[in-house]
BAFI-3210 file (N, C-alpha, C; in Angstrom, 3 decimals, decimal comma, padded with zeros to 6 digits):
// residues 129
n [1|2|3|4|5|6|7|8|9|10|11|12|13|14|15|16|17|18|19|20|21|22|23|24|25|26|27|28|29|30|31|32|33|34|35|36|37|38|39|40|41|42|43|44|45|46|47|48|49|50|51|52|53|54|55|56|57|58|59|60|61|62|63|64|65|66|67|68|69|70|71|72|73|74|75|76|77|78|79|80|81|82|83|84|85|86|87|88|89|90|91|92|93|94|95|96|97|98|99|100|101|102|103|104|105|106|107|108|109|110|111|112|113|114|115|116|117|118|119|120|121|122|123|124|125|126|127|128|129]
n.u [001,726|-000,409|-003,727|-006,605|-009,610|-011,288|-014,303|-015,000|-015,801|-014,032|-012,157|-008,844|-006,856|-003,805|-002,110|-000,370|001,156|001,653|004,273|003,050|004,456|004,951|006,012|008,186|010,046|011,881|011,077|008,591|005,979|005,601|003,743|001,199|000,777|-002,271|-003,285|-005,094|-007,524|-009,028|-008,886|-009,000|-008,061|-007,889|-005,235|-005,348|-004,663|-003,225|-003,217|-003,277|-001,474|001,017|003,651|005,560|007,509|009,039|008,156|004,981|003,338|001,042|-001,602|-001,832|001,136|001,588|001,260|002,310|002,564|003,951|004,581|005,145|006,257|006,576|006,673|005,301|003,850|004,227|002,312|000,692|-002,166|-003,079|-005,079|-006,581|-009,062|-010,082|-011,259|-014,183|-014,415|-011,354|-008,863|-007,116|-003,856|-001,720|001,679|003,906|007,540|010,450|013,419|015,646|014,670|015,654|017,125|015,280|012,969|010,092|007,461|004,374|002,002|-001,320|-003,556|-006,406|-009,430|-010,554|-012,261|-012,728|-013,146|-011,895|-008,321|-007,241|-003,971|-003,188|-000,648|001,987|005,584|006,563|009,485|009,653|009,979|011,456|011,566|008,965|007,975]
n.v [-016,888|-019,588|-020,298|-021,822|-022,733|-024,298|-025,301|-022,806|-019,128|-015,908|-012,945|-011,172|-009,575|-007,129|-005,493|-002,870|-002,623|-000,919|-000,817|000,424|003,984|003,928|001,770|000,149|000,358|002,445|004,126|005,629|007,251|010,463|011,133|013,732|014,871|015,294|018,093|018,332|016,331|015,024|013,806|015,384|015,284|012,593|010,548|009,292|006,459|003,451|000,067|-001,675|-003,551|-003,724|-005,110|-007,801|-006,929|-007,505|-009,287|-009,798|-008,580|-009,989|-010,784|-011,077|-010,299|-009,932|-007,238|-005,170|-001,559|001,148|003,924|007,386|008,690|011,948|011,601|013,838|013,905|012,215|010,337|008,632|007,766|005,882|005,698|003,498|002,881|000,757|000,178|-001,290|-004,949|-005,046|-005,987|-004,740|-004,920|-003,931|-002,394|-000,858|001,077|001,365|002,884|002,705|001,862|-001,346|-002,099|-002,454|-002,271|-003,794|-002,159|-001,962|-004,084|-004,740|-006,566|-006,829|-006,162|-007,588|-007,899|-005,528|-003,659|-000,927|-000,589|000,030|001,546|002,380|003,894|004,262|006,073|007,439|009,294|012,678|014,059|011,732|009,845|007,286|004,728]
n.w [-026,158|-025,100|-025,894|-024,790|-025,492|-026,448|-028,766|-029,413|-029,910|-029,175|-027,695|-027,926|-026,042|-025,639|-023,849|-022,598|-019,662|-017,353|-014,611|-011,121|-010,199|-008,120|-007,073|-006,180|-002,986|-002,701|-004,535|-002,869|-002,451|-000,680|001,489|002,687|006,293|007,874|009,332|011,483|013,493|011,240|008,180|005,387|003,066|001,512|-000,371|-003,538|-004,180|-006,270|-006,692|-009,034|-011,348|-010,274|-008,554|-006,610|-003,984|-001,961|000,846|002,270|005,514|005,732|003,870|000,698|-001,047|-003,840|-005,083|-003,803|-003,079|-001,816|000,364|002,074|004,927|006,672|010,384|012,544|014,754|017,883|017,853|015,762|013,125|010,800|007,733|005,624|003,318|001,120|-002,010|-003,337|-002,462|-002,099|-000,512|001,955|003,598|005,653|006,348|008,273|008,274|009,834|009,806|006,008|002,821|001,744|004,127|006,294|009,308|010,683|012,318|012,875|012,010|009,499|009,247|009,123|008,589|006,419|003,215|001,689|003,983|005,622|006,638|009,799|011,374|014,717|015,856|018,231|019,521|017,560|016,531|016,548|013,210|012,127|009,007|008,366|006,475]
ca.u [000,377|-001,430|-005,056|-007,256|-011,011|-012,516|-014,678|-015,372|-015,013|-013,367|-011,360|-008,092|-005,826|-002,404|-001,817|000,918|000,359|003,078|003,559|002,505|005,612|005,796|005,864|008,997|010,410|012,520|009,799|007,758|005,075|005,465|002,001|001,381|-000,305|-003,295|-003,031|-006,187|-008,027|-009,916|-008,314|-009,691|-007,728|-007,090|-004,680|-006,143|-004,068|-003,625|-001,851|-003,075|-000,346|001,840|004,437|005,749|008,499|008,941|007,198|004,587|003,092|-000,773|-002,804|-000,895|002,088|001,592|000,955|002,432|002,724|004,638|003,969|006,019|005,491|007,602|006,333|005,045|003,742|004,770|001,733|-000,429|-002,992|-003,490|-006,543|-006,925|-010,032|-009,840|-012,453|-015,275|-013,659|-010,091|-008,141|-005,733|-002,986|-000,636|002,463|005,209|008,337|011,132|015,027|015,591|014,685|017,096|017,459|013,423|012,430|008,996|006,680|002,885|001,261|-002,780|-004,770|-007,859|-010,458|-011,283|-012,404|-013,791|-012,840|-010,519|-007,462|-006,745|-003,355|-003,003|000,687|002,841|006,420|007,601|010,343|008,931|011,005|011,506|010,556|008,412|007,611]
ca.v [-016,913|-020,032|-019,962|-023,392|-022,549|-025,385|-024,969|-020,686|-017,511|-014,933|-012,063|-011,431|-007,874|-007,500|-003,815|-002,580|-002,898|-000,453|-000,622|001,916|004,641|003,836|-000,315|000,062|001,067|003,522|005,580|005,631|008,545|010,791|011,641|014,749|014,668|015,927|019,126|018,260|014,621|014,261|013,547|016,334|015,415|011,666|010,477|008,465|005,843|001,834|-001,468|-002,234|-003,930|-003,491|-005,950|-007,917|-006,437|-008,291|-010,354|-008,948|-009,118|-010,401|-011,209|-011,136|-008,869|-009,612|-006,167|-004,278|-000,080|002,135|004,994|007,224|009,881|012,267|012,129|015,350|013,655|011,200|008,979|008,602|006,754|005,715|004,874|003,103|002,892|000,537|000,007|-001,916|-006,084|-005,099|-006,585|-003,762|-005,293|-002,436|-002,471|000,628|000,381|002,230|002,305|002,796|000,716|-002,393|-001,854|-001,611|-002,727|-003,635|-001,174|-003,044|-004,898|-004,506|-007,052|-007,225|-005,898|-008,260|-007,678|-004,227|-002,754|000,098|-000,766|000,984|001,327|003,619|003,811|005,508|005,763|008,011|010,004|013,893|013,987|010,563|009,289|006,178|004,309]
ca.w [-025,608|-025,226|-025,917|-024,793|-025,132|-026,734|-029,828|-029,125|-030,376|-027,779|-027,892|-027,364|-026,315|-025,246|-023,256|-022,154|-018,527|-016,359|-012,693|-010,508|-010,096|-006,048|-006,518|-005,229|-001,740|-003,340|-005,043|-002,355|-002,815|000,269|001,888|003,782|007,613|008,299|010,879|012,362|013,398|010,565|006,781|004,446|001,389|001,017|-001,509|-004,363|-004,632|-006,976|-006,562|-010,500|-011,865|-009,381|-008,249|-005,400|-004,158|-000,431|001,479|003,131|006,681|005,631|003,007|-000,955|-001,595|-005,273|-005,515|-002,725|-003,480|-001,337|000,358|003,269|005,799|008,067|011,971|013,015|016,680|018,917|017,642|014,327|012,931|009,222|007,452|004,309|002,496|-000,443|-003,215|-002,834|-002,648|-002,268|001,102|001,834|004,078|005,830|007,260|008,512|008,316|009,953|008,767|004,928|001,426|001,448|005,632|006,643|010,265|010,708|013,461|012,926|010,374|009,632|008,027|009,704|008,047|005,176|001,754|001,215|004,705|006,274|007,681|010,021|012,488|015,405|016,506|018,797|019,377|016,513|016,656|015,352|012,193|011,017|007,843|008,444|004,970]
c.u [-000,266|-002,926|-005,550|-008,380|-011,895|-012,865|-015,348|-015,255|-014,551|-012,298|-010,007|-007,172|-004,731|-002,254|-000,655|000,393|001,806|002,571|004,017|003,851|006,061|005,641|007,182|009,615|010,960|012,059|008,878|007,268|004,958|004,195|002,015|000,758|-000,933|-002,943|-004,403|-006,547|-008,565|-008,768|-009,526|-009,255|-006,693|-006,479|-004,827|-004,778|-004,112|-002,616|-001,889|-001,816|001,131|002,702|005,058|006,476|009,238|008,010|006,027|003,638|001,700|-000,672|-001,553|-000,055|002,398|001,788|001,158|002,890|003,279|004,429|004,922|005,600|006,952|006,893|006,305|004,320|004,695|003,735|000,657|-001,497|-003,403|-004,888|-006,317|-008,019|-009,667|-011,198|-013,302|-014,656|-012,553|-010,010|-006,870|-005,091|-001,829|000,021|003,165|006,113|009,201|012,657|014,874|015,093|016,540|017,774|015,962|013,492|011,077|008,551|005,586|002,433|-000,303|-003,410|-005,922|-009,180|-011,208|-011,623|-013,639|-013,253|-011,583|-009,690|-007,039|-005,544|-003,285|-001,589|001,910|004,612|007,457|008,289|009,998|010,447|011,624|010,803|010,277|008,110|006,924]
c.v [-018,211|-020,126|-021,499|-023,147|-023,771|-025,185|-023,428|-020,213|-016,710|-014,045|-011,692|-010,019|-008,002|-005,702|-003,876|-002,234|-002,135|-000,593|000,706|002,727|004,393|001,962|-000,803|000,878|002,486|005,232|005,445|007,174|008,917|011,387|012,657|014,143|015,720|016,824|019,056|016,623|014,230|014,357|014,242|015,987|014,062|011,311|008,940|007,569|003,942|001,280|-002,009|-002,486|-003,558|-004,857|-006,594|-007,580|-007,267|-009,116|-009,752|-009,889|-009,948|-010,132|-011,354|-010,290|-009,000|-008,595|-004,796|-002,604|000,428|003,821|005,567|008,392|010,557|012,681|013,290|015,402|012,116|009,609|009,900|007,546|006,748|004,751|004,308|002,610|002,192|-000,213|-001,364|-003,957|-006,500|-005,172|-005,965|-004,697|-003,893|-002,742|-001,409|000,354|001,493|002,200|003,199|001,759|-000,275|-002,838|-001,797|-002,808|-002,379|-003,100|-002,083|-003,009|-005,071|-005,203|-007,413|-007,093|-006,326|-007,366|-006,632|-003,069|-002,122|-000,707|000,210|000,946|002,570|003,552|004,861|005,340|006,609|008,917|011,487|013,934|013,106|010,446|007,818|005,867|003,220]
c.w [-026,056|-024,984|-026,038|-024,901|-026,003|-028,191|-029,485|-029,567|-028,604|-028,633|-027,322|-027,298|-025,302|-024,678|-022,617|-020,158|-017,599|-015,079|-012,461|-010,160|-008,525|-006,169|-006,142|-003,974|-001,968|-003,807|-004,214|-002,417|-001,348|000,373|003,533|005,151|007,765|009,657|011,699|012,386|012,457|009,024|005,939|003,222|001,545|-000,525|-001,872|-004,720|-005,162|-006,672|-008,208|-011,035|-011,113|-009,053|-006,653|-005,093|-002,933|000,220|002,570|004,646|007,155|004,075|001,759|-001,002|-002,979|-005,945|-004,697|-003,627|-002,082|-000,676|001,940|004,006|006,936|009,039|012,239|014,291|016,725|018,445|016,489|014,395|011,135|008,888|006,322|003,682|001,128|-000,843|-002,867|-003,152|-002,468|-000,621|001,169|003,247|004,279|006,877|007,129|008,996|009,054|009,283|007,259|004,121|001,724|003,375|006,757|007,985|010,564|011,961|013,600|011,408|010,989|008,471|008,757|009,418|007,136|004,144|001,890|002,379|005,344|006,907|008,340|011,265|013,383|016,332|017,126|018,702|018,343|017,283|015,467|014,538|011,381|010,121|008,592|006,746|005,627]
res [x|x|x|x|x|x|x|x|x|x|x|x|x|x|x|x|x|x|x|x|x|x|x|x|x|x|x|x|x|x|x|x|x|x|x|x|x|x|x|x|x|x|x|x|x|x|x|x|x|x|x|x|x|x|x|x|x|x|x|x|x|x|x|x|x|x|x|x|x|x|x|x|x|x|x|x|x|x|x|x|x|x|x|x|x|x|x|x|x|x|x|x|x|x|x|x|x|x|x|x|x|x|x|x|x|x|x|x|x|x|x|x|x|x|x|x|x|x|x|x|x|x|x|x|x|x|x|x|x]
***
């Protein structure tokens, strides 16, 4: 650790900093679907300390997280809501980890707002990630 501050005081802490259990493709955290249009019980999820894992399709994948779903129509729509500053970037993939073909990529919303994609095409019963 180098430390440059001049003539200062400051403080200094060292944490153990894990990444998130889905920061890779692999562990991706499966997420139920909503049986109706509206999302009653979104899932709280972080990129904190998270890692890059691929290259992603917009904005930073510094910190890309993981997340997967099995088709239960013909067409979806995902929302993402992230915290007040944060530039969520979302893409779906079809295939497997190590084999992934990209569906659509969503960065449009800038810093603070929903992304959101609305996409058809699934096959009821695939996993999408």
């Amino acid at each position: 650790v180098h430390l440059i501050s001049g003539e200062s005081t400051f403080s200094v802490c060292l944490i153990d900093a894990p990444a998130p259990i889905n920061d890779e493709c692999i562990s991706a955290i499966p997420l139920p679907v909503s049986s109706t249009s509206i999302c009653l019980s979104p899932y709280a999820g972080t990129s904190l300390y998270g890692t890059e894992s691929m290259t992603g399709c917009g904005g930073n994948a510094d910190d890309d997280v993981w997340y997967k779903f099995v088709a239960t129509a013909n067409s979806h729509s995902i929302d993402v809501t992230p915290s007040n500053g944060y530039d969520a970037a979302v893409e779906l993939f079809s295939g497997s980890c190590g084999s992934l073909v990209s569906m659509k990529c969503s960065d449009m919303a800038g810093s603070g707002g929903d992304e959101i994609i609305h996409i058809g095409g699934f096959i009821i019963g695939n996993t999408i990630i």
